[in-house]
C-alpha positions as CSV (number, residue, x, y, z in Angstrom):
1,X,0.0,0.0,0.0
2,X,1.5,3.4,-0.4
3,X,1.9,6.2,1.8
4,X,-0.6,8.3,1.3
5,X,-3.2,4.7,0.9
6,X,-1.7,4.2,4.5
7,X,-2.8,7.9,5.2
8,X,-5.8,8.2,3.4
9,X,-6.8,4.6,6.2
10,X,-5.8,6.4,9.2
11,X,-8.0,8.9,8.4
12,X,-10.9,7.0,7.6
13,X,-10.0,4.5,10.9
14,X,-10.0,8.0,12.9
15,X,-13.6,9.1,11.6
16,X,-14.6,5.7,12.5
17,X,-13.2,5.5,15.8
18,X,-14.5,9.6,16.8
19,X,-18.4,8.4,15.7
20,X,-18.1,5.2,18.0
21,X,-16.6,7.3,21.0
22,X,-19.3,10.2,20.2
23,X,-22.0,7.0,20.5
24,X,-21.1,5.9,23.3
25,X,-21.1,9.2,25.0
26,X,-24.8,9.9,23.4
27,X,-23.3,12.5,21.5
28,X,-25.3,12.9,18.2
29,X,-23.9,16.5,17.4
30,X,-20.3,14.4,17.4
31,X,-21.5,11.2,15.8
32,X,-22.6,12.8,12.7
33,X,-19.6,15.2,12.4
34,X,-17.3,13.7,10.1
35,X,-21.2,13.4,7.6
36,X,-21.8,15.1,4.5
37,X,-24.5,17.1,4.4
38,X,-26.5,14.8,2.1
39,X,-25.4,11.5,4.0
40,X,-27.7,9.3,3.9
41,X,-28.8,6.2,6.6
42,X,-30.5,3.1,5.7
43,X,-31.6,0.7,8.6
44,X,-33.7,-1.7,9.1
45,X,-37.1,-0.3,8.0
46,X,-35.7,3.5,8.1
47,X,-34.0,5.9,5.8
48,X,-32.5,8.8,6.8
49,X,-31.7,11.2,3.9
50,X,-29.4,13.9,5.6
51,X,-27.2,14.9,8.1
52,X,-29.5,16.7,10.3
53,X,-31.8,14.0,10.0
54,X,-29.2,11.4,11.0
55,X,-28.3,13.7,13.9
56,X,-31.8,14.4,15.3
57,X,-32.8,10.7,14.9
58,X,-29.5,9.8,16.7
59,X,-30.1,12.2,19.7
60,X,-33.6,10.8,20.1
61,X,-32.5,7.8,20.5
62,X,-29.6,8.4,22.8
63,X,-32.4,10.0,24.7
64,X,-34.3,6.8,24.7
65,X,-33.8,3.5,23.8
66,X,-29.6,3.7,23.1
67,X,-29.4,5.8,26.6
68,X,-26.3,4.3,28.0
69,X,-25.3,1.9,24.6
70,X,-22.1,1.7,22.9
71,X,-21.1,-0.5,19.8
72,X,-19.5,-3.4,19.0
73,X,-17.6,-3.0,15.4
74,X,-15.2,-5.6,13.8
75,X,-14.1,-4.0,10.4
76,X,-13.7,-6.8,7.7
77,X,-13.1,-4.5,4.4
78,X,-11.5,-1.4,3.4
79,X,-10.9,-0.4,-0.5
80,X,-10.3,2.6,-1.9
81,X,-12.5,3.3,-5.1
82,X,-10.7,5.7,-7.1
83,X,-8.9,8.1,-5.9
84,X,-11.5,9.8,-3.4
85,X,-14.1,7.3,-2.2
86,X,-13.8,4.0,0.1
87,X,-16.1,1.6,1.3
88,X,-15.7,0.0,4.7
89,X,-17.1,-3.1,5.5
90,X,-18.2,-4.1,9.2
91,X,-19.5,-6.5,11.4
92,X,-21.3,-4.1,14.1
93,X,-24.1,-4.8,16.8
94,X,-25.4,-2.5,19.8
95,X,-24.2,-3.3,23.2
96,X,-27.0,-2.2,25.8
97,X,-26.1,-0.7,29.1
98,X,-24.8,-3.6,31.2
99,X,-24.1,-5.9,27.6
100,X,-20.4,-7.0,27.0
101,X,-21.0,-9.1,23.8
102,X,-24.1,-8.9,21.2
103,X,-26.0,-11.8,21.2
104,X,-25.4,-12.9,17.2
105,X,-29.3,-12.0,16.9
106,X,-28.6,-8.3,17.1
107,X,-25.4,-8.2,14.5
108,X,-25.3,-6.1,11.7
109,X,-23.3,-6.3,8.5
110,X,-22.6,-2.3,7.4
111,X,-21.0,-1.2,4.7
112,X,-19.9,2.5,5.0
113,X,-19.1,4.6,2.1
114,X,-16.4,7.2,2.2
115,X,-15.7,10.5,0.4
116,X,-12.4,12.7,0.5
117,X,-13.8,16.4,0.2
118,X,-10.8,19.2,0.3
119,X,-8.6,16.3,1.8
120,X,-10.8,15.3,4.5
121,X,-12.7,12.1,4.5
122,X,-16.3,12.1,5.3
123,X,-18.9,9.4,5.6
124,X,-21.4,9.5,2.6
125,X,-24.1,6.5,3.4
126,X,-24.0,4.1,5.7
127,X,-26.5,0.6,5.3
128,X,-26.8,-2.2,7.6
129,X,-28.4,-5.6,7.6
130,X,-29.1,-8.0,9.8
131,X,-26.8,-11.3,10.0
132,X,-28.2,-14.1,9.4
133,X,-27.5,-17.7,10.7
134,X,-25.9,-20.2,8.9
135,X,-27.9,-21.6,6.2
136,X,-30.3,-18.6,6.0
């Protein structure tokens, strides 16, 4: 890998890491700092078409149901597309207050997509899926 490929994955690693920190401090304004504007957020039966809409959603929920969560996140993919876009692959779940593993039930395959805008990288989308058993 080159340099700046080396680089350009730090970065990305370090946007990563600052969302799951702001997460788990409830922190939707920090979560969703390292968005584009027009980021968009498919989940499960939900799409969220925007930053602010990401955000707002996000500090709802810290509010209620994810009050006190954090995430579980095992990256299993990053490549570069072109020279300013990446897509990150994850294994990710929520960890409830009191959780220290998510039951396989609740894990998530993501796929993240990345875009370098004036040298900074920013997440673009972000989808999830449930994992399914073996066999499934």
């Amino acid at each position: 890998m080159s340099d700046s490929r080396a680089a350009d994955e730090a970065a990305i690693q370090a946007v990563l890491v600052d969302s799951y920190k702001a997460w788990e401090a409830g922190d939707a304004d920090g979560m969703v700092a390292n968005y584009t504007a027009e980021a968009t957020a498919i989940m499960t039966g939900s799409l969220r078409d925007s930053r602010d809409v990401i955000r707002e959603s996000m500090a709802q929920a810290f509010e209620g149901p994810l009050k006190g969560s954090s995430t579980y996140n095992k990256q299993l993919s990053l490549r570069f597309v072109g020279r300013d876009a990446a897509i990150v692959v994850s294994e990710s779940g929520i960890l409830f207050a009191g959780e220290t593993e998510v039951p396989d039930t609740r894990k998530v395959n993501a796929t993240w997509v990345f875009e370098q805008r004036d040298g900074q990288w920013l997440i673009a989308a972000y989808h999830n899926s449930p994992v399914l058993a073996p066999g499934q």
